[in-house]
C-alpha positions as a Markdown table, in Angstrom:
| # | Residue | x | y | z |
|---|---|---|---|---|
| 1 | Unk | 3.2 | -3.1 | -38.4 |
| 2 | Unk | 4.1 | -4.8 | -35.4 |
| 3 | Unk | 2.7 | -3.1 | -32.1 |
| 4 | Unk | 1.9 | 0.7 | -31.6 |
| 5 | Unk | 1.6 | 2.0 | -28.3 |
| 6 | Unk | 0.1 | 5.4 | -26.8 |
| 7 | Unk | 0.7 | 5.8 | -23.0 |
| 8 | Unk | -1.8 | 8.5 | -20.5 |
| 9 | Unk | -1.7 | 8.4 | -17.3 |
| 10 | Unk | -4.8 | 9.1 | -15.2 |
| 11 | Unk | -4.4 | 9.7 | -10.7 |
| 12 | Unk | -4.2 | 6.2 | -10.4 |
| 13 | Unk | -3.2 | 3.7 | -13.6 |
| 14 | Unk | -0.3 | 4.4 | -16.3 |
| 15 | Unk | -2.6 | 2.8 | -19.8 |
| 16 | Unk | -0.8 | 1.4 | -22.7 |
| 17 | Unk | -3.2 | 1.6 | -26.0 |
| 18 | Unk | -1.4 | -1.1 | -27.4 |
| 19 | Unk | -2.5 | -1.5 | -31.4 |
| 20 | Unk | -1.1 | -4.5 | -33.3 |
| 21 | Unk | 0.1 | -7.8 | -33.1 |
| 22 | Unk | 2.5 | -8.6 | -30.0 |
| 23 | Unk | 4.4 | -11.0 | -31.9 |
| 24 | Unk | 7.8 | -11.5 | -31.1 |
| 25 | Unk | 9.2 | -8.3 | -32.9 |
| 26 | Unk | 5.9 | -6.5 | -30.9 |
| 27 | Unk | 6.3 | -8.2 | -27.6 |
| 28 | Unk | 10.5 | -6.7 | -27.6 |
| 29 | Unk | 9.3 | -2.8 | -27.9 |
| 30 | Unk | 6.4 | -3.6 | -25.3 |
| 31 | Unk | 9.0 | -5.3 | -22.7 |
| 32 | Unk | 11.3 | -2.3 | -23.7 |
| 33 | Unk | 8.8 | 0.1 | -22.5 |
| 34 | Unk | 7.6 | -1.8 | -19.5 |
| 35 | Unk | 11.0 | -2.4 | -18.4 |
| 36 | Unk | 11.8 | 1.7 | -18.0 |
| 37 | Unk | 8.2 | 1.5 | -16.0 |
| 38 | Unk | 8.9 | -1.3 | -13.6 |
| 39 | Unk | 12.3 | 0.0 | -12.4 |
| 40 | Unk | 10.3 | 3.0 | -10.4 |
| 41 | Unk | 6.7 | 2.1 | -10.4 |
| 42 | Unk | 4.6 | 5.3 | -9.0 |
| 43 | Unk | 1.5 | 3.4 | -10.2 |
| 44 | Unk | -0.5 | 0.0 | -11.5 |
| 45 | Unk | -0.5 | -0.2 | -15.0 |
| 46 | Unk | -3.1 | -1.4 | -17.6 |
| 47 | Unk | -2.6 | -2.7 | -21.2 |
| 48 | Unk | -5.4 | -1.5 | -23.2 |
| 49 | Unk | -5.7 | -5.0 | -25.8 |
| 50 | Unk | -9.0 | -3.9 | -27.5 |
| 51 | Unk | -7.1 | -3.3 | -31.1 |
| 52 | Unk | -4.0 | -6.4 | -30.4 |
| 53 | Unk | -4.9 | -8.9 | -33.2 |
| 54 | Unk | -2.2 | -11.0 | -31.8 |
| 55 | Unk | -0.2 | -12.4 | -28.9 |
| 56 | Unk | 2.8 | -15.0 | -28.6 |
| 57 | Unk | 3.6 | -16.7 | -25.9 |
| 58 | Unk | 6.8 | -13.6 | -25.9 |
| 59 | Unk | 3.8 | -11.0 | -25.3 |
| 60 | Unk | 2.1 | -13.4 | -23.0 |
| 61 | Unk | 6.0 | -13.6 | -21.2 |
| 62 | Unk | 6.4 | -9.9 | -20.9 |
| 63 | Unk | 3.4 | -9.4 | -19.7 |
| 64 | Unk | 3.5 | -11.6 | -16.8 |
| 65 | Unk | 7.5 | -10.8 | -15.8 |
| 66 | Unk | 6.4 | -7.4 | -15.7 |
| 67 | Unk | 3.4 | -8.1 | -13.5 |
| 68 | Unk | 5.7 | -10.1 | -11.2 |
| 69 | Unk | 8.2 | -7.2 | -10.9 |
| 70 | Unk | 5.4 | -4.5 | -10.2 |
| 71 | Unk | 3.5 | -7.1 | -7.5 |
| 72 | Unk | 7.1 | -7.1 | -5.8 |
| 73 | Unk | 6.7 | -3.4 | -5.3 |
| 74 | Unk | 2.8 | -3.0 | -4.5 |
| 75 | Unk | 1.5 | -2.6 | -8.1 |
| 76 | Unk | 0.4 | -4.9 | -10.6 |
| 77 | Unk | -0.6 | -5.0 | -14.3 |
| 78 | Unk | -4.4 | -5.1 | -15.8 |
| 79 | Unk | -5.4 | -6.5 | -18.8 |
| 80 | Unk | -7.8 | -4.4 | -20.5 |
| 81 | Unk | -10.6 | -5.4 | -23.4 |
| 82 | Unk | -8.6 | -8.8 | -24.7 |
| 83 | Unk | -10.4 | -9.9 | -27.6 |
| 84 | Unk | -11.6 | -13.9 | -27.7 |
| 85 | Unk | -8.2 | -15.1 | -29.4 |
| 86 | Unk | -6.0 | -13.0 | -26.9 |
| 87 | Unk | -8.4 | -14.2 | -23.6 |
| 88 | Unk | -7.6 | -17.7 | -24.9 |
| 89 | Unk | -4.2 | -18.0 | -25.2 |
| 90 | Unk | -3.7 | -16.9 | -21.9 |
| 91 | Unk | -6.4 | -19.2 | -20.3 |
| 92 | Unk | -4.9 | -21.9 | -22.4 |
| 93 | Unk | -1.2 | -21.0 | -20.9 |
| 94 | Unk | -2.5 | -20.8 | -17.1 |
| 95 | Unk | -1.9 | -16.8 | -16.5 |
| 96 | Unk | -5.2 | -15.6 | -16.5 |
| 97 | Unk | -5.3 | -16.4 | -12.6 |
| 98 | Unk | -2.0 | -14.6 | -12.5 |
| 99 | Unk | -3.1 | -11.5 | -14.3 |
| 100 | Unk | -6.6 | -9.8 | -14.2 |
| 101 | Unk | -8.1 | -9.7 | -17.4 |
| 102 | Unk | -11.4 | -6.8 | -17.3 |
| 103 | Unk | -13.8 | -6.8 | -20.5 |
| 104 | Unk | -13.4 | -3.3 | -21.1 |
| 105 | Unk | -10.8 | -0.7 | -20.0 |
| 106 | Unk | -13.5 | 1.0 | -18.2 |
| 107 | Unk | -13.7 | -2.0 | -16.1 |
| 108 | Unk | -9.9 | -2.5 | -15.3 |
| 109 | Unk | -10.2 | 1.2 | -14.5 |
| 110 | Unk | -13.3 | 0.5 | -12.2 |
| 111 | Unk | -11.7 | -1.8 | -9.4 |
């Protein structure tokens, strides 16, 4: 299994329960989902990461194009619940100053 996702929507946030590894194979079905999303935004969203085992530097990529596309429109993309591995890698690459990352989803959900 490469990446699951479940979408809800709540007044204010679209959430992606993202479950998996976003590998390469992961991180193309992500940026096919987010891609339908960022052409008419209504809403921020928030990638749930709390059961991602795994990210490339694709998923890191897709995450932060589609955070630039939603900024250009008012919106913007939450990382939610990154385990230590995850937090890391984007630390290490330089885009957790792009992108919030929140402890838990009830955090990201919070501010």
């Amino acid at each position: 299994m490469s990446i699951r996702i479940n979408k809800r929507s709540n007044d204010k946030y679209l959430i992606y329960q993202l479950e998996g590894r976003l590998d390469t194979a992961g991180s193309a079905v992500l940026k096919l989902e987010l891609d339908m999303e960022t052409q008419n935004p209504s809403c921020s969203i928030i990638l749930d990461m709390s059961h991602v085992s795994f990210i490339s530097s694709a998923g890191i990529g897709v995450t932060v194009k589609s955070h630039s596309l939603l900024k250009q429109k008012g919106f913007e993309i939450r990382v939610a619940a990154p385990n230590d591995e995850v937090k890391k890698i984007y630390d290490l690459l330089g885009f957790s100053h792009v992108i919030r990352l929140y402890a838990t989803l009830g955090d990201a959900l919070k501010d």
